[in-house]
N, C-alpha and C positions, 0 to 999 in steps of 0.2 A: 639714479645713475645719470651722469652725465651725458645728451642725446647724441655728442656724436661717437661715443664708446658703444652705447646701445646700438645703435643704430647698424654701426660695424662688427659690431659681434653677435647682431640676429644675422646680420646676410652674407657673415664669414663663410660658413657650411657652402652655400650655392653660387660663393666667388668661388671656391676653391674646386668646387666640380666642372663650372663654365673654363672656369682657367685651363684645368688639366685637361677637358675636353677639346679647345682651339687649340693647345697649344700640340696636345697628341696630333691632331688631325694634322697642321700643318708637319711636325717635323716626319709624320710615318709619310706622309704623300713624295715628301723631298725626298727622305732616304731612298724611299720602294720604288719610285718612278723617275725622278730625274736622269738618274744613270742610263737602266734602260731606254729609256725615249730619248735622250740624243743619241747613243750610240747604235739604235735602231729609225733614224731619219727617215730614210727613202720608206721605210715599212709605213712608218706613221703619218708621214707626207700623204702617202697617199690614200691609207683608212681616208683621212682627215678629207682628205678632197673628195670623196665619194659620198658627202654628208652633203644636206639639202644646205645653203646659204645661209639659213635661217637659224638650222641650228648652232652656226658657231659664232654667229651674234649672238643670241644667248647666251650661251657658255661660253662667254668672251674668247673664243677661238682666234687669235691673229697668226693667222700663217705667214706672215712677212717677218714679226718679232717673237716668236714661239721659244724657235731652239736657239734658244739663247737664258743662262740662270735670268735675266731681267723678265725675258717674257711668257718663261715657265713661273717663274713667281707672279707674274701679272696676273696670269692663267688662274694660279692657286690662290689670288689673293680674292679673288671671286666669292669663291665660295665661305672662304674666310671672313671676309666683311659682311657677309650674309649674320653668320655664325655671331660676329663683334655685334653688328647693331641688335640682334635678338638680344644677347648678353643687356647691353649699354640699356636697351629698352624695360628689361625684366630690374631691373637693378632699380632703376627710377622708380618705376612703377608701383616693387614692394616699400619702397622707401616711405613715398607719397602719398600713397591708398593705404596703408598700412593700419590708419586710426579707423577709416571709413571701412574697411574689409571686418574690423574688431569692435567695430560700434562705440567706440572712447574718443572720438575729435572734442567734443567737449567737455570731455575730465581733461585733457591733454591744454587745452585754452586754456584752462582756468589757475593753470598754473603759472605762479610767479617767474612767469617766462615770456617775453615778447615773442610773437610769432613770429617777426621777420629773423629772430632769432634762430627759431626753431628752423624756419624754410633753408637759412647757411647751413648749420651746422649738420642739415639733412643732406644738403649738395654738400657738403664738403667729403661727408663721407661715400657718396657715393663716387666723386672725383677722384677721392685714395684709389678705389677700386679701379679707376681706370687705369689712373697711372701706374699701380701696382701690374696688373695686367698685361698694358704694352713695357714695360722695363722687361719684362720676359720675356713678351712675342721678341722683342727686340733682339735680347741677348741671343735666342731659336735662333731670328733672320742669319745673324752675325757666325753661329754656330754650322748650321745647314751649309751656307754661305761656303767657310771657309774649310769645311768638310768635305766641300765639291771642289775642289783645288781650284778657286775662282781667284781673279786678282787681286790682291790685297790694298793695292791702293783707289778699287772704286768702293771700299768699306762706306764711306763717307755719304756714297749714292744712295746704298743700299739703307743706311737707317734713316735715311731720306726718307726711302721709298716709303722703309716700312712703319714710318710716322704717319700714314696712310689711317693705320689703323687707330692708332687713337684723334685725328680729329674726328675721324669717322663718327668714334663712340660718344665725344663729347656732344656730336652734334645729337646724338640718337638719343642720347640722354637729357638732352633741352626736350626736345618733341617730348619725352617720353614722361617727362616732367608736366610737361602743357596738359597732354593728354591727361593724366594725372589728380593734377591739383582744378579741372576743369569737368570731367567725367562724373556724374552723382555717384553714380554704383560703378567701384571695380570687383565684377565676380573672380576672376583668375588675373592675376599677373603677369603670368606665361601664357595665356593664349593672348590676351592681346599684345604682349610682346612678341610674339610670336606673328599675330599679323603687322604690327606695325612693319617689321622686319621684312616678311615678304612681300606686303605693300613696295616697300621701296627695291626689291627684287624684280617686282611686276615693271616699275615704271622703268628701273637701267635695263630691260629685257625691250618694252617696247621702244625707246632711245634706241636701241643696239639696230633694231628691224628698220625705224621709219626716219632716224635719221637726221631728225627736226632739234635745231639747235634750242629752240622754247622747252622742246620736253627736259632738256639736260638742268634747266634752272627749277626743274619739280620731281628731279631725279637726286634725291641726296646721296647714292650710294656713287653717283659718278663727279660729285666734287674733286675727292681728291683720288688720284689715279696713280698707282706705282708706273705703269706703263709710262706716264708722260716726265715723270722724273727719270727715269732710266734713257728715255729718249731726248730731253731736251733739259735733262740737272735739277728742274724744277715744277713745283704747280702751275697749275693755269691760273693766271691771278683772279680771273672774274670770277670764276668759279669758288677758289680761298673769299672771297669777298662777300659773297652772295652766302654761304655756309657760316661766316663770324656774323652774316647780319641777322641770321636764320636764329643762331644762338643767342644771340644777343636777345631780340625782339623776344623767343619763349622764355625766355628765364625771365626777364623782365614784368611779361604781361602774369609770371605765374606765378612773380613774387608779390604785385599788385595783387593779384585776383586771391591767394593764399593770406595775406595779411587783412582784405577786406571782407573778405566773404562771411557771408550769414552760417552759422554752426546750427543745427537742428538738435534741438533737444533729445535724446535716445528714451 
């Protein structure tokens, strides 16, 4: 069978449960809560204010751009990117490890197939998945969006914004590749996807607290920010730059390291 049909048709099953799950999550939080929380302000205002400083850097709390759809999706897209890079990470992960978890990397060589073959046709399919993915958070964003009688002509911001989330995943899916094709043994796919994920949870949490502009260039989850496209049209370039360089270098070193690497006889 062709590797990149296989390949997409073993990890069909657990796109389709990641998908339904991000996508659930975002549009039940829009319905259930957006309404109520602006038209409950002064109420939430001030919950909100009565919270230690700390927590609402964390939980990306900005009370200047909140109530407002931009900076309730900001809010929500938090937890969401969380959500995406676990997704973007588990996907690499089974893609890559997949031969070394089944103990067949070397029946798989020996096939009249160049590796750096096999290493595309593995990212290509895991890239369908992304792109499949944000084509529907997207359509959600645009749906929620214009289900909340928001203006129709900042549409244009909004899939801006929420093109957030797939550079997000591509980037999560370079690392998650590195991690991958570099790692001897992957025992679970999901929990190290799982930490890679909160890993970069931990470092935009400690960014949020200490403020230090070095941490945001080891903080991949705050490259791309809907907040700053809603506020100012656009990404932060250095940040967009530093994130294509990010990508760029893993796939690179993991296509070297994937095409030379020594195979262990099983």
């Amino acid at each position: 069978m062709n590797i990149f049909a296989f390949e997409t048709k073993t990890q069909m099953k657990s796109f389709l449960i990641w998908a339904a799950s991000l996508l659930a999550l975002f549009l039940i939080f829009v319905s259930a809560f957006y309404g109520p929380f602006m038209t409950s302000k002064d109420a939430v205002q001030s919950a909100l204010s009565s919270l230690p400083p700390a927590f609402s850097a964390i939980f990306g709390v900005s009370m200047d751009s909140l109530f407002s759809y931009g900076g309730f999706f900001s809010f929500l897209y938090t937890y969401v990117s969380l959500a995406g890079a676990i997704m973007a990470s588990f996907i690499a992960l089974s893609a890559f490890s997949r031969e070394k978890r089944s103990k067949c990397v070397d029946f798989l060589f020996t096939k009249p197939v160049g590796r750096g073959r096999i290493f595309i046709l593995k990212f290509l399919s895991c890239l369908t998945f992304i792109f499949i993915m944000n084509v529907l958070f997207i359509l959600s964003s645009i749906l929620s969006y214009t289900g909340n009688d928001q203006d129709p002509s900042e549409i244009g911001t909004l899939v801006l914004a929420s093109l957030s989330l797939f550079f997000l995943q591509v980037l999560f899916l370079a690392i998650g590749i590195l991690y991958a094709v570099f790692a001897k043994k992957v025992r679970s796919p999901s929990g190290a996807a799982t930490a890679l994920g909160f890993a970069g949870f931990i470092l935009m949490a400690i960014h949020s607290l200490i403020h230090e502009d070095f941490l945001r260039y080891i903080s991949p989850l705050n490259y791309f920010s809907p907040n700053s496209v809603f506020s100012t049209g656009g990404y932060e370039l250095e940040y967009a730059v530093t994130a294509a360089a990010v990508v760029t270098v893993c796939i690179a070193v993991s296509f070297i390291k994937y095409c030379k690497n020594d195979t262990q006889a099983i």
